[in-house]
Residue frames as a rotation matrix with the C-alpha (Angstrom) as fourth column:
UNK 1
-0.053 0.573 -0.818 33.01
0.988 -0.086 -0.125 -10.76
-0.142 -0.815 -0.562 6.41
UNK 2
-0.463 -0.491 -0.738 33.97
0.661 -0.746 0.082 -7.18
-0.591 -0.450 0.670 5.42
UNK 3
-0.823 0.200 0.531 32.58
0.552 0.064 0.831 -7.21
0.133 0.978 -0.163 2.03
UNK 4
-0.097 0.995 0.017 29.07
0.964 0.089 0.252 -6.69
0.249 0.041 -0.968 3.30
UNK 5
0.448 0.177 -0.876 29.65
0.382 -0.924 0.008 -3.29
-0.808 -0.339 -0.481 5.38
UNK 6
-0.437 -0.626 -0.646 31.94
-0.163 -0.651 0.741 -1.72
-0.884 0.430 0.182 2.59
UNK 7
-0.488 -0.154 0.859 29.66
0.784 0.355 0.509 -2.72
-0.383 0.922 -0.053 -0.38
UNK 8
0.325 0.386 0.863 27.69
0.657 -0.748 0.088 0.50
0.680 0.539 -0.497 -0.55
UNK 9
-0.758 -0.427 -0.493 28.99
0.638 -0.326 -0.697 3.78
0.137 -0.843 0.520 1.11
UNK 10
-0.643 0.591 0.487 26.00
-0.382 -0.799 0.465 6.04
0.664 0.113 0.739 -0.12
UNK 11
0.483 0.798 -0.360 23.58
0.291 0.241 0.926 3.72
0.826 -0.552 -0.116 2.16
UNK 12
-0.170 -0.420 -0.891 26.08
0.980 0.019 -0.196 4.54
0.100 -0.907 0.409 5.33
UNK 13
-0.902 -0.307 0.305 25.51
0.402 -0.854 0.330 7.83
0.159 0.420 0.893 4.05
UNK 14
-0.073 0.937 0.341 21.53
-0.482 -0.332 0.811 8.04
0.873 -0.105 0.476 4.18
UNK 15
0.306 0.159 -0.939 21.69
0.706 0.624 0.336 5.70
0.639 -0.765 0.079 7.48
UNK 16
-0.747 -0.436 -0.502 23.74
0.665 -0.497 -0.558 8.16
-0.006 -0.750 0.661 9.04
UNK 17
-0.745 0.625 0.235 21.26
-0.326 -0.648 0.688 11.14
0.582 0.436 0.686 7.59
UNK 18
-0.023 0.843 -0.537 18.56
-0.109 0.532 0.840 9.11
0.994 0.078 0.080 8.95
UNK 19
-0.337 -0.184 -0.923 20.10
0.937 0.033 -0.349 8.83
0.094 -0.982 0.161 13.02
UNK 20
-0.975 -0.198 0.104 20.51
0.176 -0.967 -0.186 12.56
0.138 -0.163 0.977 12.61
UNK 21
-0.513 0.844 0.154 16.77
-0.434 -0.410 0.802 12.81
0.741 0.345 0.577 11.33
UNK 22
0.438 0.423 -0.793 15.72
0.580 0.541 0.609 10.46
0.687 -0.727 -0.009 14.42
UNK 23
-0.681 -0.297 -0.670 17.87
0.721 -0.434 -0.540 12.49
-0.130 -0.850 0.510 17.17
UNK 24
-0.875 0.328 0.356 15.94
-0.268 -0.941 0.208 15.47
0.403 0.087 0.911 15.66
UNK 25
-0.058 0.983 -0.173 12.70
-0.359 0.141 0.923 14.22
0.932 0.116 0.345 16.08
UNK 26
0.178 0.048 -0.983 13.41
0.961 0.207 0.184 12.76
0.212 -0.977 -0.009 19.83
UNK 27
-0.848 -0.286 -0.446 14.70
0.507 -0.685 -0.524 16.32
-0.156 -0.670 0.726 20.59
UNK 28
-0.696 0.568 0.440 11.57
-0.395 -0.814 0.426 17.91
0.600 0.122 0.791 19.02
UNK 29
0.274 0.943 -0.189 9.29
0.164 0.147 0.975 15.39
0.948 -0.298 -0.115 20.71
UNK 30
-0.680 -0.279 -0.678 11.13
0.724 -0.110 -0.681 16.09
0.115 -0.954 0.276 24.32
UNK 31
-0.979 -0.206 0.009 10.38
0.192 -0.928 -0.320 19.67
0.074 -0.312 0.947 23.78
UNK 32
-0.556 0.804 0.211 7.02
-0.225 -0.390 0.893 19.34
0.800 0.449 0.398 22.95
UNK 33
0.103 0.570 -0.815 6.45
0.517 0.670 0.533 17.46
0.850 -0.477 -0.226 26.08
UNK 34
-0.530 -0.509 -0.678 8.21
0.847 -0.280 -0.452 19.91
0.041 -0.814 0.580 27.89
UNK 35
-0.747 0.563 0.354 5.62
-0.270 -0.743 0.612 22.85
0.608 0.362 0.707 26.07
UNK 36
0.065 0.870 -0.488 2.81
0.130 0.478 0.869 20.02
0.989 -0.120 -0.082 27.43
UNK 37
-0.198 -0.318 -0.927 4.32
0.947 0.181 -0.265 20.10
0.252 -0.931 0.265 31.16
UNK 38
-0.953 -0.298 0.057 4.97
0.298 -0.955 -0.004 23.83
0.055 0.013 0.998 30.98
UNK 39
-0.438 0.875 0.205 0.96
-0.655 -0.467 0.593 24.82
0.615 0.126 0.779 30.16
UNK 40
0.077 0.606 -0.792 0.14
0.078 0.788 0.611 22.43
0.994 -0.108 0.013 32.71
UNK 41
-0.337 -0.557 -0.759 1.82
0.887 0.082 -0.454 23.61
0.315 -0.826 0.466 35.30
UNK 42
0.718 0.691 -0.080 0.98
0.652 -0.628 0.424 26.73
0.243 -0.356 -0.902 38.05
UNK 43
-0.529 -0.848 -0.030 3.70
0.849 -0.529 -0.020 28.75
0.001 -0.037 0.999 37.12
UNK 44
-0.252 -0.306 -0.918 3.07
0.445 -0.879 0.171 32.04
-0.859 -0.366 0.357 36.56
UNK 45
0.781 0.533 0.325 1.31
0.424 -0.071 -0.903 33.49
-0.458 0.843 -0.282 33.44
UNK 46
0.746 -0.533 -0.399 4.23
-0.641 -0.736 -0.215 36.03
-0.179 0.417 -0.891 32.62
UNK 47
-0.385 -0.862 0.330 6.93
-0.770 0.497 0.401 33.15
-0.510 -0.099 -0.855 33.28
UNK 48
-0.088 0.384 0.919 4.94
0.123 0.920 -0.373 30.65
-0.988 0.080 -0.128 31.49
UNK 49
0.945 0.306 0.112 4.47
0.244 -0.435 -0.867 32.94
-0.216 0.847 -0.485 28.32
UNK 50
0.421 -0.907 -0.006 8.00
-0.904 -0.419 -0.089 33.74
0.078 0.043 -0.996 28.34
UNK 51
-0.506 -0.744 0.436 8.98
-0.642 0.663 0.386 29.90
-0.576 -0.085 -0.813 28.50
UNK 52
0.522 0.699 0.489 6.11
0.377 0.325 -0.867 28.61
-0.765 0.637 -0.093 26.09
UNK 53
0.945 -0.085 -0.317 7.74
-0.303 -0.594 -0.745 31.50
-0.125 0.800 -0.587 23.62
UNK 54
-0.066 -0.938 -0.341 11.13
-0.984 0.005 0.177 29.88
-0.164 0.348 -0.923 24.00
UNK 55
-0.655 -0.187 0.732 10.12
0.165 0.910 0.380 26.32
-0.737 0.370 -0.566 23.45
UNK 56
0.067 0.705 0.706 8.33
0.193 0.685 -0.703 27.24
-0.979 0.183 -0.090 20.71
UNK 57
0.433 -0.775 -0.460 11.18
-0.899 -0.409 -0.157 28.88
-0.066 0.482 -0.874 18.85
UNK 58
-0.613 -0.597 0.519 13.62
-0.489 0.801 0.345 25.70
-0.621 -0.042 -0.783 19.99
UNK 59
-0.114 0.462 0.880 10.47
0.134 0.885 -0.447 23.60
-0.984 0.067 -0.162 18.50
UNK 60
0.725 0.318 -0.611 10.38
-0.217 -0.736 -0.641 25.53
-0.653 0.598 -0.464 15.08
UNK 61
0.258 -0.916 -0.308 13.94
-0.949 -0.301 0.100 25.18
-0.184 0.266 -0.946 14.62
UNK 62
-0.377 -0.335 0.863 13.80
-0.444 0.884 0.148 21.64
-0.813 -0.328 -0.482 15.43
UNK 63
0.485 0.815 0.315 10.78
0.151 0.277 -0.949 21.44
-0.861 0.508 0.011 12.69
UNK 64
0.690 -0.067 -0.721 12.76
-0.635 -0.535 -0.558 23.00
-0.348 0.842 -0.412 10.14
UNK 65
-0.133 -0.989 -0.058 15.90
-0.880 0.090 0.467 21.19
-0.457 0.113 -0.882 10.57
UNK 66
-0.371 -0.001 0.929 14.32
0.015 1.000 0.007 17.96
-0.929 0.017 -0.371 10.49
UNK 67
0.754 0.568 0.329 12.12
0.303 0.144 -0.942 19.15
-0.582 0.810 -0.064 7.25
UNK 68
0.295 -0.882 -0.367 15.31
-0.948 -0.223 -0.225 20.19
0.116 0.415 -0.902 5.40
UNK 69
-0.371 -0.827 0.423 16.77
-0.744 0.537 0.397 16.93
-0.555 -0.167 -0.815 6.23
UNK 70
0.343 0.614 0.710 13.70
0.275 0.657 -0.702 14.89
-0.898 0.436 0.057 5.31
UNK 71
0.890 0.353 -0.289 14.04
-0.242 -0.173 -0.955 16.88
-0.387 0.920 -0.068 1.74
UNK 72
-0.418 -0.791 -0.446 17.97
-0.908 0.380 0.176 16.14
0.030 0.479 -0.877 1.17
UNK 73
-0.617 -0.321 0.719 17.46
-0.354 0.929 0.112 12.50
-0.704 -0.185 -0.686 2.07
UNK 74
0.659 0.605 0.447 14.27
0.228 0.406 -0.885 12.47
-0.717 0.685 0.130 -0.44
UNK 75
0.464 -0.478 -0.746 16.84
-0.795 -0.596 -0.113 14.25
-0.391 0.645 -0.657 -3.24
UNK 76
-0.196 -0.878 0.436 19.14
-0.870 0.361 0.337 11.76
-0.453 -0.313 -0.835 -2.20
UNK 77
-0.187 0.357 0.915 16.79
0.217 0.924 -0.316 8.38
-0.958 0.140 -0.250 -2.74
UNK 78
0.829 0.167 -0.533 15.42
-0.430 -0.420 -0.799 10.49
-0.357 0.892 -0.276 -6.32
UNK 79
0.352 -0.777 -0.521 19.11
-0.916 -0.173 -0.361 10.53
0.190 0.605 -0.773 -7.56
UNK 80
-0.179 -0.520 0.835 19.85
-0.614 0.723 0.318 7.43
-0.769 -0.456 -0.449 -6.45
UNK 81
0.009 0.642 0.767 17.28
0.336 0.720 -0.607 5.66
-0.942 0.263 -0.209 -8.41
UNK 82
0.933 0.316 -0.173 17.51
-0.043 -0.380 -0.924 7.90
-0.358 0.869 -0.341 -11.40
UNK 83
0.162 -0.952 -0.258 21.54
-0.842 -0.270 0.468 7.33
-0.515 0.142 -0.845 -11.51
């Protein structure tokens, strides 16, 4: 029965890579929905521009992290296949 989880560790390895790369993406799509709420709403213009400008920093970061991950995990599948 054990055999099966312990026969590769590098796939636990991109599986895990892969959760990470899903949490990112749920946290970027929250934020974006919060951006979508946020310009919908009758806040204030000054308070709305000033919370638009921080979720669209948070969303940036979120964009990067996840495109950095996407590119290790492609590296990752490359070398795999070329090993």
């Amino acid at each position: 029965m054990g055999g099966a989880g312990a026969s590769s560790s590098s796939s636990s390895d991109s599986s895990a890579e892969q959760q990470q790369l899903e949490k990112l993406q749920e946290q970027l799509r929250q934020v974006q929905q919060q951006i979508q709420r946020l310009q919908a709403s009758n806040v204030s213009e000054d308070v709305k521009n000033a919370q638009l400008q921080s979720l669209n920093s948070e969303a940036m970061q979120l964009q990067g992290q996840i495109t950095q991950l996407q590119q290790q995990i492609a590296q990752e599948a490359s070398g795999s296949i070329t090993a």
